[in-house]
N, C-alpha and C positions, 0 to 999 in steps of 0.2 A: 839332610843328615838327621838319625836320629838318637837321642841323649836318654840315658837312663831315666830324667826323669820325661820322658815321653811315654816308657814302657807301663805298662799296668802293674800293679801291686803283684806280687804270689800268695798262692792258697796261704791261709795262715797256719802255721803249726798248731794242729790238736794237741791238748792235754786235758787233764781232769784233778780236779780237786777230792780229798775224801777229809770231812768235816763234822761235828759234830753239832747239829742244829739244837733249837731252842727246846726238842723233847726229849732229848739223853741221845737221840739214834746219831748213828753215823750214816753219813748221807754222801753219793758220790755228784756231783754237778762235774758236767764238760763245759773247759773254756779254750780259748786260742789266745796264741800269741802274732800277733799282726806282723806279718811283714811288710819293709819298706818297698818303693820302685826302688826297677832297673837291676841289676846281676853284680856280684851278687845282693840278695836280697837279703835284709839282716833284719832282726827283730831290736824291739829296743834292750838297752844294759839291764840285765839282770842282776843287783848284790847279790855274792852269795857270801859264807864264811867258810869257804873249804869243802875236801871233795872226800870221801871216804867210800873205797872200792869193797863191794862186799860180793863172795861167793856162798850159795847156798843148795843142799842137796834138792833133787825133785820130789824126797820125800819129808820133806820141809812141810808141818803143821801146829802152827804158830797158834792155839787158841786165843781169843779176845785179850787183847793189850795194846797201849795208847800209843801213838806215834812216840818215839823220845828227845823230838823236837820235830819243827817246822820244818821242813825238808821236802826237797823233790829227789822220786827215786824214778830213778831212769834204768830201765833193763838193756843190756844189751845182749844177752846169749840168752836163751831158754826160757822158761816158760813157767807163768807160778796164775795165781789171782790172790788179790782182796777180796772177803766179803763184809761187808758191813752188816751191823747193825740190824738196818732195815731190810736185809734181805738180800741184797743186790751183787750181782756178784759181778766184780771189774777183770777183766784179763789180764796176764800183763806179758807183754812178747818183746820181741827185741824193736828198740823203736818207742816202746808206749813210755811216757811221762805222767808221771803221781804228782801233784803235791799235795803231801801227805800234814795235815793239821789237825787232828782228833787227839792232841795232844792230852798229860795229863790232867792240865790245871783246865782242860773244858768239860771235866767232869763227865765225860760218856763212858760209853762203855768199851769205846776203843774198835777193832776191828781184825778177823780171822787173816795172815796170811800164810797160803800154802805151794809146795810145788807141782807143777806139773810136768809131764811127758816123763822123758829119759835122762836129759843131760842137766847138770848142773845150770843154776843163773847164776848168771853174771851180772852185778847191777851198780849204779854210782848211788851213795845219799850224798845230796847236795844240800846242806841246811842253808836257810833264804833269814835275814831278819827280819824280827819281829814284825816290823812297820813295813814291808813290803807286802803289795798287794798284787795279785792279778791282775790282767789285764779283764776289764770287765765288756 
């Protein structure tokens, strides 16, 4: 007979960070969140402080401004990107996860976001405390 924990882990969910490093820039790093064995498979507890649902049009262009807290923005309908600082430019579709920390008090310069395609997004910001960290 075989037991969940026989079964091997699952891919770990992608996401990415967008941060401001030690030059002023905003910088995007990709990380995962691990999941456990056996079905289903669950990552660890995530705090978070609440869930705030936000719609924005696809011609949504958001010049250079600082995350307005530590937050994961999760898209779910439609289609926009981040660009940072350095250049980089992040997609964002239904599915992809941010967390978003280029906050004001890290003194950068913050980071472009705009829409894309046709239809509106749809998206959650999930602000995370302070002292939580990624999964590294």
């Amino acid at each position: 007979m075989t037991t969940n924990a026989d079964r091997p882990p699952h891919e770990p969910v992608p996401a990415c960070r967008v941060y401001t490093g030690p030059d002023g820039h905003t910088h995007v790093e990709a990380f995962a969140f691990p999941l456990g064995f056996g079905s289903p498979s669950l990552s660890a507890l995530v705090p978070v402080e609440g869930v705030i649902f936000r719609r924005t049009k696809p011609e949504l262009d958001a010049d250079f401004h600082p995350a307005p807290r530590r937050q994961f923005v999760i898209t779910i309908q439609g289609e926009g990107e981040i660009e940072t600082s350095d250049g980089t430019l992040l997609p964002l579709g239904p599915g992809s996860i941010v967390l978003v920390e280029d906050t004001a008090d890290t003194n950068g310069r913050g980071h472009i976001t705009r829409g894309k395609g046709t239809a509106d997004r749809l998206s959650l910001f999930i602000p995370v405390p302070a002292d939580w960290q990624p999964p590294r």
